[in-house]
N, C-alpha and C positions, 0 to 999 in steps of 0.2 A: 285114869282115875274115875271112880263112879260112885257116887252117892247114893245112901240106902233109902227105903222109903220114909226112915224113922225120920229123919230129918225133915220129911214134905208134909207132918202129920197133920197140919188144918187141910192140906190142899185134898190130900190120899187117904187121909183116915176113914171117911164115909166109903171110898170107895172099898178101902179091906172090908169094910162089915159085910157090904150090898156083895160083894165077891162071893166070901163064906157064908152068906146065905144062901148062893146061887150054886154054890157046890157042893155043900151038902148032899153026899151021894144019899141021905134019908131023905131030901125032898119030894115033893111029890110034885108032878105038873104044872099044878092050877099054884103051887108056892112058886114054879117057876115063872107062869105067864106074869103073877104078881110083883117079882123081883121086875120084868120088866117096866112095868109100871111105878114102881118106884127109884128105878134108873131114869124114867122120864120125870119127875117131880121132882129130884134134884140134880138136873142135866145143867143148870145153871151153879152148880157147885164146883164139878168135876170140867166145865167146859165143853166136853165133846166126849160124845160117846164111844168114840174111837177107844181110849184110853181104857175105857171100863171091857170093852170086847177083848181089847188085848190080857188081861187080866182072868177071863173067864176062860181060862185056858191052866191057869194055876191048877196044880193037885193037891188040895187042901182038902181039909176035913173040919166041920166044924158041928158037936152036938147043941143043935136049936129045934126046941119043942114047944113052941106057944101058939098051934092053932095053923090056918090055913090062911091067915094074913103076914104083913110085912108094914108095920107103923113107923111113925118115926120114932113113938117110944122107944120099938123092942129095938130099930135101929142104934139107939142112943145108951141103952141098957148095954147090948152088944159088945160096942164100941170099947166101954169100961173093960170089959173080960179078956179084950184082946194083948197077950203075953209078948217081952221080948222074943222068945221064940216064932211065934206068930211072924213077926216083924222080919226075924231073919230068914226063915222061912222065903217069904213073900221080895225081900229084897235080890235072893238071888236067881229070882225068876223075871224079875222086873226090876230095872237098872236104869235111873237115866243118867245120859252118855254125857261124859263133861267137858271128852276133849274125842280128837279121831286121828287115826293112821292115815298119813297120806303113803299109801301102796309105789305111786307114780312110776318110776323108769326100773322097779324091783323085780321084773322078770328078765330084767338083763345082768345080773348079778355081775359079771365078769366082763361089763365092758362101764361100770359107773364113773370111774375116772376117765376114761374115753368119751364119755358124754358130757362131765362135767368141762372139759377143755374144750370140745366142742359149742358147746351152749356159752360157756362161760365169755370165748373170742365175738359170738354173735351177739352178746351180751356189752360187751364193750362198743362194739362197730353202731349199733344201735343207738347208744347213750353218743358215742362222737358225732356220728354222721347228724341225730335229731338236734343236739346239742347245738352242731355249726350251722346247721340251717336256721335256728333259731338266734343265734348272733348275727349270722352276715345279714336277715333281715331287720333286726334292729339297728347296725350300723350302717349300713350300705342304703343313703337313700333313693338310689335307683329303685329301689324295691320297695318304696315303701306306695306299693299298690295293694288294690284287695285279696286280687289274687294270691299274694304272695304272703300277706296277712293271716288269711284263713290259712295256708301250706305253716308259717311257725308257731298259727294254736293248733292246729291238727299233730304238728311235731310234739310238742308242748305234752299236750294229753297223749298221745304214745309213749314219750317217756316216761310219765304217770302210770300208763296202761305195765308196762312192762316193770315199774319197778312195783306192781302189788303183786307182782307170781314169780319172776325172774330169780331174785335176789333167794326166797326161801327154796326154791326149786333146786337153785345150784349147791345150797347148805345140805339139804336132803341128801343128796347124791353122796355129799361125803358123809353124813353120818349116819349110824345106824338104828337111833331112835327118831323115827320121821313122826311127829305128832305135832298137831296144832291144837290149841285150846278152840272151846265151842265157842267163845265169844272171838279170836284171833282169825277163828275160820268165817264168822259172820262178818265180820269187818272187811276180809279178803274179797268176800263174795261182793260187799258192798262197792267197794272200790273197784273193782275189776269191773262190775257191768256198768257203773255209772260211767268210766272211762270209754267202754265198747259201746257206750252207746250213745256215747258224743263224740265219738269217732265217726259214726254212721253218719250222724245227721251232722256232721262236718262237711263231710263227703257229699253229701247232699245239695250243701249251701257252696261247697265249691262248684259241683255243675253250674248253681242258678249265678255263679260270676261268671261263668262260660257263657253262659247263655245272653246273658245282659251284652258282655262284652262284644259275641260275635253278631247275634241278632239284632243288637240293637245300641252300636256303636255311637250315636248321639247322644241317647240319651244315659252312657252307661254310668259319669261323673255324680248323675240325679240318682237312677237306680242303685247303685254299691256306695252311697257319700258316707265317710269315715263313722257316723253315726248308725247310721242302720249297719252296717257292719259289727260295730261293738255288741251294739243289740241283738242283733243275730245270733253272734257268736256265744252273748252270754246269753240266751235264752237256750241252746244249745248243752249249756253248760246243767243250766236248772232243771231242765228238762228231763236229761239222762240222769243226774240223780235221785230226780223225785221219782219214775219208773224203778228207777236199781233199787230204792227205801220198799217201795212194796213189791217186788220180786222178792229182797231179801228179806222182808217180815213172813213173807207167803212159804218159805220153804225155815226158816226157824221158830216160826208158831208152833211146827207139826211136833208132835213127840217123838225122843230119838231114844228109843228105848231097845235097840238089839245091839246088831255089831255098829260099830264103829271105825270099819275100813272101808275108807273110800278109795275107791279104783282109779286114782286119776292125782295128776303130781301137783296140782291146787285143789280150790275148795269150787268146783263149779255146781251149778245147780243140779245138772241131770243125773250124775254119782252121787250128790248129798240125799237132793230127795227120795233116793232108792232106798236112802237107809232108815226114814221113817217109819215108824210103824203106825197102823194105825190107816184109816181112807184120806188119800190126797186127795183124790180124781179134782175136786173143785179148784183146789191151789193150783193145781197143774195145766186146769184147761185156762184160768185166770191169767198164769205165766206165759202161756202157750201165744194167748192172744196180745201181750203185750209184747213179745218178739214176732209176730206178724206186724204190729203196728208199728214197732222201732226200726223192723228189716225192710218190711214189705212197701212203705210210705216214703221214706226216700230214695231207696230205688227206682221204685215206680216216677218218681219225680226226676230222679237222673235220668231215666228212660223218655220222656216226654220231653224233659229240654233239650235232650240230641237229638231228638225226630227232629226238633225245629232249627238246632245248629246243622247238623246232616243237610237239610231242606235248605238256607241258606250258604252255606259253603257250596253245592252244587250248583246254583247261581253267581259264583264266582268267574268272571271268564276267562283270567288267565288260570294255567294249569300253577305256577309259581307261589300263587296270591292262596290259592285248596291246597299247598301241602304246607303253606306256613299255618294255616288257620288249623288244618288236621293235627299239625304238629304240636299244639298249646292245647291238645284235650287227649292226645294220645298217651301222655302217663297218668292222668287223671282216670281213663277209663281203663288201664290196668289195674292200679291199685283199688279203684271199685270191683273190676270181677275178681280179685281174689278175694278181698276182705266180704263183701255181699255173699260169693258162693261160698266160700269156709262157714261161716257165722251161721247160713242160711241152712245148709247139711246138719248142723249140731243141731240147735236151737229151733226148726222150721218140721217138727215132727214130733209125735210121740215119746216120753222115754222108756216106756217100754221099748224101743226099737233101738234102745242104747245098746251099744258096743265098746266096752272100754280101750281093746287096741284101735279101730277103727277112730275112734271120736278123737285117741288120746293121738292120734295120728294127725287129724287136720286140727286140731286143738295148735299145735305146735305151728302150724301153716300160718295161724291169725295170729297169736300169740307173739311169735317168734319171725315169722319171716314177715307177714306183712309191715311193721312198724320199721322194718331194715330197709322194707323197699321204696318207702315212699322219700328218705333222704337220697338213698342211692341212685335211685331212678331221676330223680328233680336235679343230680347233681351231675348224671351222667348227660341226662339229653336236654337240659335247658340251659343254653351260652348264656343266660342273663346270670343264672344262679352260679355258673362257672366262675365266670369273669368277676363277681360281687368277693366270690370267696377268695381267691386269688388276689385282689385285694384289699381283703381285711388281713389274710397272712404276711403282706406285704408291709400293712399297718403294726400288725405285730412286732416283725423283727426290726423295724426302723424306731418303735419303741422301745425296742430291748438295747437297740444300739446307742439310745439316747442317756439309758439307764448305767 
């Protein structure tokens, strides 16, 4: 669905005039160095000049004979003479976009229902596995430590993270109309990075429980007290939103006036904003820098508090006492190098350097496998979370038997 310019006439109208004067194949020159000048004196109309550049590409024809200026007058005189013809003209050269094609897993035509049973079981596994970790830590109070704390909101926001792309992703696959509306797709975007990016700086705050706990076993009751944990967690939470709010104004500010196929089975940033028209560069280097700042800063801080865990576990003197300590950070730092490097390959470069099989490839990595690994992994190698769970199913069926 796309809408004509007829409809945008306070926002667009100036611009048809200033257009058709500037394509007037009987212009002359010094009329054109003047359209520019009068594209600058009402740049506050039109917004950005982007919009006007993409226009000055229309083959229009328009006879204007009043001298070697450009006023606001003859502007406004202009504007009256401009015909529905004009309009349609002008509207099927410039369209803006109201909704878009998600493309996604469409170059595999003959394997969609083999994907969708695929994704769809990893899909379920995902929602269970997050799901129980996040009850056996609410019921089971052996767990009700920080560590374990920060592991069912990090669950918490993964199932969040997975149900903004999972659920329409699997719909797509079976039908053959894959379109989301401009505003369904802005909201996608919104929710998907706010989640990814409180996922990061989760992962972050779980090293600095490592840290506290191994390096500094005393005082670790004062440094993690159930308080500053809230606080953490929810500052975490504001955090990654307020970044995803202007990421996602920065890439639907721009005007979306060509195609509207996006190469990718959601609405992520570096497919949408290809499809602007018009100069990003500024939004982009803007975006750019705020996934340096959301990837690169907590990393870099999980990086620093294992120098100092590493550096105390090696002062350890029995061999028994380093592989238990190793043991309590060894899933923690898988599921950092996968979700850091997946995130850090998309997001950690130019989009010109986009690749849609490539990106849509480890898109799936973070997407999809990492939110699977952190319940699986926590449930396969840590006895505490074992035994908890094995106990609430225990609780389960001894209340089913009561019923």
């Amino acid at each position: 669905m796309k809408t004509s310019c007829k409809t945008e006439t306070y926002r667009l109208g100036l611009q048809v005039v200033l257009v058709k004067c500037c394509i007037d194949k009987r212009a002359s020159p010094y009329q054109q160095q003047q359209f520019q000048g009068v594209v600058s004196s009402w740049n506050y109309v039109f917004g950005a000049k982007t919009q006007v550049k993409t226009l000055l590409f229309l083959d229009l024809t328009f006879p204007y004979k009043s001298g070697n200026e450009f006023t606001t007058d003859s502007i406004s005189e202009m504007k009256n003479k401009i015909t529905d013809e004009d309009y349609q003209i002008l509207s099927r050269n410039l369209t803006m976009v109201t909704e878009f094609l998600l493309l996604g897993f469409s170059d595999f035509q003959e394997l969609q229902f083999v994907l969708f049973a695929i994704f769809f079981c990893l899909y379920l596994l995902i929602l269970g596995g997050n799901i129980t970790i996040i009850i056996t830590v609410r019921l089971e109070h052996s767990l009700h430590t920080p560590m374990y704390f920060f592991l069912a909101v990090l669950s918490f926001s993964e199932t969040c993270y997975t149900f903004t792309i999972l659920p329409k992703m699997l719909l797509n696959l079976l039908s053959v109309l894959r379109t989301i509306s401009f505003i369904s797709c802005a909201i996608q975007m919104f929710f998907f990075l706010g989640f990814a990016i409180n996922n990061s700086l989760l992962l972050g705050l779980m090293g600095y429980d490592r840290f506290a706990a191994i390096c500094h076993p005393l005082r670790y009751p004062v440094l993690t007290s159930w308080w500053i944990c809230k606080v953490m967690a929810a500052t975490c939470g504001v955090a990654g939103f307020m970044i995803s709010l202007l990421g996602t104004f920065l890439v639907f500010s721009l005007p979306f006036c060509n195609s509207n196929r996006i190469d990718h089975y959601f609405c992520d940033i570096a497919p949408v904003i290809h499809l602007a028209c018009g100069d990003f560069y500024i939004n982009e280097v803007i975006i750019f820098i705020g996934g340096v700042v959301t990837l690169m800063v907590p990393l870099t801080f999980v990086c620093i508090t294992y120098g100092f865990i590493v550096r105390t576990i090696m002062r350890i003197p029995s061999t028994e006492g380093k592989k238990k300590a190793f043991s309590t950070c060894a899933t923690h730092l898988i599921v950092v190098v996968v979700h850091y490097g997946c995130a850090s390959f998309v997001y950690l470069r130019p989009s010109s350097k986009y690749t849609s099989s490539k990106d849509r490839l480890v898109t799936v990595t973070y997407t999809i496998i990492t939110p699977l690994l952190n319940p699986l992994l926590y449930s396969l190698r840590n006895k505490d979370v074992q035994m908890a769970i094995r106990k609430v199913i225990s609780w389960g069926k001894f209340s089913l038997k009561n019923i």
